[in-house]
C-alpha positions in Angstrom: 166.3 25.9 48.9 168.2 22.7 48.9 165.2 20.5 48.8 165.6 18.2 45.7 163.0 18.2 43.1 161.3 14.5 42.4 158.3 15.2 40.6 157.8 13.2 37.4 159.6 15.3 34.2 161.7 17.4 36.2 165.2 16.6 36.4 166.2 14.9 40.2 169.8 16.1 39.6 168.4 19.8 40.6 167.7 21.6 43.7 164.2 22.9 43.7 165.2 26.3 43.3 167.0 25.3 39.8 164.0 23.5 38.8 162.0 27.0 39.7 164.2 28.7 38.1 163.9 26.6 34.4 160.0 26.3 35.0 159.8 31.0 34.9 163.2 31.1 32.3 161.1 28.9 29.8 158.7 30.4 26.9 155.6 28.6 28.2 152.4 30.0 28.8 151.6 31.7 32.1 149.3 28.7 32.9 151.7 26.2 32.1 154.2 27.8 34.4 151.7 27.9 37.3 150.8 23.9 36.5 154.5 22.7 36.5 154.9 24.7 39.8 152.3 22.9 41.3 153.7 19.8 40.2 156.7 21.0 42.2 155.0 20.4 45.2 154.4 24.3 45.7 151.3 25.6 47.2 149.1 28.6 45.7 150.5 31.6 48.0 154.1 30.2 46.9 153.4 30.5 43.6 152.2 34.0 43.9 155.6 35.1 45.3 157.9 33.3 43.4 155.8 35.2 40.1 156.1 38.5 42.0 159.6 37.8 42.6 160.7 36.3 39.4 159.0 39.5 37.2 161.0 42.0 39.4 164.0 40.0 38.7 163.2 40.2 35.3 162.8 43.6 35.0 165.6 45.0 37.1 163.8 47.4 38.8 162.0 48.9 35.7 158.1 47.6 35.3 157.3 46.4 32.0 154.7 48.2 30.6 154.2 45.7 27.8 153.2 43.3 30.1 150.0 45.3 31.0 146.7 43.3 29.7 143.2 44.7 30.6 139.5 43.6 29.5 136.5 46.2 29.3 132.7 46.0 30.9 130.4 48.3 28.9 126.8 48.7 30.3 124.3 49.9 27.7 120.5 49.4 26.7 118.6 49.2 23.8 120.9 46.2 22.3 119.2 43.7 20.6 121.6 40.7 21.0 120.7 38.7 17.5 121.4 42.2 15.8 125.0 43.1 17.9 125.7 39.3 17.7 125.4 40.1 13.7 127.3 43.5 13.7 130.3 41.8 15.7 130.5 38.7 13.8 131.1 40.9 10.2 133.8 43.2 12.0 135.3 40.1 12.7 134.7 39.6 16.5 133.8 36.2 18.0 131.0 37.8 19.8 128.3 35.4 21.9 125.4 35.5 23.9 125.3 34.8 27.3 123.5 34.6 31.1 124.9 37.2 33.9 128.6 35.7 34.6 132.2 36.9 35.4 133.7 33.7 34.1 136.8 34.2 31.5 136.0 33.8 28.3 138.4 34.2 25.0 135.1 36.0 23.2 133.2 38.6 23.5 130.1 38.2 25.6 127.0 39.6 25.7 125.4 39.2 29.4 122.7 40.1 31.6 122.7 43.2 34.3 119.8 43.4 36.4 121.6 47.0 37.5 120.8 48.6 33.9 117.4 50.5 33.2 116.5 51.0 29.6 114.5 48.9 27.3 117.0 45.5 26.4 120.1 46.4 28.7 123.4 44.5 28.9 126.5 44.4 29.4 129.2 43.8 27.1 132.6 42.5 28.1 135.7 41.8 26.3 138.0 38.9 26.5 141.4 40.1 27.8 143.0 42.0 25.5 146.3 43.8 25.2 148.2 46.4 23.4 147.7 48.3 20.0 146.0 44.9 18.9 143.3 44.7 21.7 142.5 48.3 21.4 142.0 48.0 17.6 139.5 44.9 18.5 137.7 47.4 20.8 137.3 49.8 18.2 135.2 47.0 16.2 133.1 46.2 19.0 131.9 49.7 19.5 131.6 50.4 16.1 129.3 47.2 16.7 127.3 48.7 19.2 127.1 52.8 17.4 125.6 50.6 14.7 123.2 48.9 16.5 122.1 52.2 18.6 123.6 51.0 21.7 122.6 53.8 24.4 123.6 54.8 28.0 122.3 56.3 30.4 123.0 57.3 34.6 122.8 53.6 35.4 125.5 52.3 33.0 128.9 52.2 33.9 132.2 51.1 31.8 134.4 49.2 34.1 137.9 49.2 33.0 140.1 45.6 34.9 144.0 45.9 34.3 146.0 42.7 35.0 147.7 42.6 38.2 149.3 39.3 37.9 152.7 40.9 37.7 152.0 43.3 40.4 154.1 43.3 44.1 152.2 44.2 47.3 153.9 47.7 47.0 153.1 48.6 43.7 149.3 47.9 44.0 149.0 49.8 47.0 150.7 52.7 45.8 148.2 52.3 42.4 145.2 52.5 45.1 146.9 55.6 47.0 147.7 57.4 43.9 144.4 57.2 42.7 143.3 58.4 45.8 145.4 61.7 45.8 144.1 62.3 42.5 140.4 61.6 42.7 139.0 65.4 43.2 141.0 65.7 39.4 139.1 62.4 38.2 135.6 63.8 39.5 136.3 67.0 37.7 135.8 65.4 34.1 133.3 62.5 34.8 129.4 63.4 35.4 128.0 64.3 38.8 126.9 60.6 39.2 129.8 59.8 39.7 131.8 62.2 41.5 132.5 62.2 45.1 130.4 59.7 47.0 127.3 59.7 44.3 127.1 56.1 43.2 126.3 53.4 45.4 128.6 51.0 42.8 131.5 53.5 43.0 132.3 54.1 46.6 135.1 57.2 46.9 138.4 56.5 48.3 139.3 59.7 49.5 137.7 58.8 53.0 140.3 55.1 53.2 143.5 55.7 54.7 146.2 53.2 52.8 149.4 54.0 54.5 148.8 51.1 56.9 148.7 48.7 54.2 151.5 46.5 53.4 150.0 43.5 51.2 146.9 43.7 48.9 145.0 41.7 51.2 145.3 44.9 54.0 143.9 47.4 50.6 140.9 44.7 50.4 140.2 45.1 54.4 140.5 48.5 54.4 137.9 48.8 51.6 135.6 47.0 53.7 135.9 44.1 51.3 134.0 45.2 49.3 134.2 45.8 45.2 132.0 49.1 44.9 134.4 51.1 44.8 136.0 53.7 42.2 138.6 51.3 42.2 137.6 47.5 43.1 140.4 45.5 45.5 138.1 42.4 45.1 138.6 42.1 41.3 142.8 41.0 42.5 141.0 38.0 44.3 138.9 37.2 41.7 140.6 37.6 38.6 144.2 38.7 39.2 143.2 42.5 38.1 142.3 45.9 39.4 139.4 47.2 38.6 138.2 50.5 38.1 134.5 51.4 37.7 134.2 54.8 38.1 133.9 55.6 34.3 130.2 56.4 33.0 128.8 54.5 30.9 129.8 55.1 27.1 130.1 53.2 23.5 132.5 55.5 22.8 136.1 54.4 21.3 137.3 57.6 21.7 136.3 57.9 25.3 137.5 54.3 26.2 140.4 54.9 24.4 141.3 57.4 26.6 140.7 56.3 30.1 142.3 53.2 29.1 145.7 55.1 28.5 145.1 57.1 31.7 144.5 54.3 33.9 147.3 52.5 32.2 150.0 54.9 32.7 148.6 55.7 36.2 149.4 52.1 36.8 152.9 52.6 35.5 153.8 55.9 37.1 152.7 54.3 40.7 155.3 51.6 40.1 158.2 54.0 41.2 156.1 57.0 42.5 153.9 58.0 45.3 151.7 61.0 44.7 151.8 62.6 48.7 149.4 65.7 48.5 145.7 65.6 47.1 145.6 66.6 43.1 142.4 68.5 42.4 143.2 69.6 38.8 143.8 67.8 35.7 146.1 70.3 35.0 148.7 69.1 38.0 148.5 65.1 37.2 151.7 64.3 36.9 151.5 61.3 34.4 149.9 62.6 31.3 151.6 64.8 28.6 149.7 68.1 27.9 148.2 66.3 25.0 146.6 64.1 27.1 145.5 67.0 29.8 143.9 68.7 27.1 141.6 66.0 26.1 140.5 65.8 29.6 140.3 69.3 30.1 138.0 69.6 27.5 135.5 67.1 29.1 135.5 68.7 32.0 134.4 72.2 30.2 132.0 69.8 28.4 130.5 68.4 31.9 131.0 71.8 34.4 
């Protein structure tokens, strides 16, 4: 690029490139970065690239794991919201009450989901959160809602969103495919409601052909555009995440826990790899240690 930079605080010496360059070197926060972009003169689907870019640069090849944020949707009943609000609030959590939104929040929020039977239902979402430190704020919020005799039942799901911010094209469509090959295994330790094409809020994938795809935005078409599916394309519009919503509902750490560190190393194995035949046992996943097969093997004896 040999345009020259002349936006106010940059320096006019530099090519734009350089001043791209210092603007995704420096130790400001993601936001900031986009802001002084724009003040750059660059335009949204710019920006986008140049963040796509700049993180594979970064990483020479190798994706950073630690990058990986997520944010959890748990879908319950029987919560009385003065009484969780209380629960939270001692463990710590800046918990709140709120009306049916998806707007970011840095608390924890307690909204409305007209989906939910079951005498006072919501749904409790997290702020994003991120390694050993987010997971251990998780733990308080559903020791929260054990205390407060959260329940579930077949029309509560737990939605898991992992940022994709960082993400390429290729990447997120391999995450998609993978998941795909693997989805018989997935069904295998989740409840019949929502295996195979059972839930009208998690669509299968197994009947989508991705290998056409070349951008996210093709994944999104060939969904239908639409976000009911075991894993939502939409959410990468929305929020910059993937979502997946095939879990059933649960205040469980444990179980959370667990399918957080699935879904997170799924994400990390698709980064190199492509998973090219369909995987119907847990036992042939390719990403998990045999630790981690066991626990999910022993939920699918629980559930079969």
């Amino acid at each position: 690029m040999k345009k020259r930079a002349d936006m106010t605080g940059f320096n006019t010496g530099k090519s734009l490139t350089d001043c791209i360059n210092d603007v995704m070197k420096s130790k400001n926060s993601v936001r900031t970065k986009r802001n002084d972009l724009i003040k750059l003169g660059l335009k949204a689907g710019d920006i986008e690239y140049i963040f796509s870019k700049f993180v594979a640069k970064e990483t020479k090849g190798d994706f950073d794991f630690s990058k990986l944020t997520f944010g959890i949707e748990i879908e319950c009943y029987n919560v009385e919201r003065t009484r969780l609000i209380e629960e939270g609030s001692a463990q710590g959590l800046n918990i709140r009450s709120c009306g049916y939104t998806h707007a970011h929040t840095e608390y924890y929020k307690i909204a409305s989901d007209s989906s939910i039977a079951g005498i006072n239902p919501n749904e409790v979402v997290t702020p994003v959160l991120k390694g050993k430190r987010g997971m251990s704020s998780l733990k308080k919020l559903c020791k929260s809602l054990e205390a407060v005799d959260a329940k579930v039942n077949r029309s509560c799901g737990l939605h898991v969103h992992i940022g994709a911010q960082y993400i390429t094209d290729e990447h997120y469509i391999r995450i998609f495919s993978n998941y795909q090959h693997i989805e018989r295994a997935i069904d295998s330790f989740m409840p019949q409601s929502r295996r195979d094409n059972n839930n009208d809020y998690c669509h299968t994938l197994i009947t989508h052909n991705f290998s056409g795809c070349h951008t996210k935005r093709d994944v999104m078409r060939e969904l239908g555009f639409d976000r009911y599916h075991k894993v939502n394309a939409e959410a990468y519009a929305a929020h910059k995440t993937i979502e997946f919503r095939q879990h059933s509902g649960t205040v469980s750490y444990d179980k959370i826990n667990h399918w957080v560190l699935f879904l997170a190393k799924l994400v990390e194995y698709s980064f190199k790899n492509e998973i090219k035949e369909t995987i119907f046992d847990i036992e042939s996943i390719p990403f998990l240690t045999d630790k981690e097969k066991e626990y999910f093997i022993n939920r699918r004896a629980t559930l079969n």
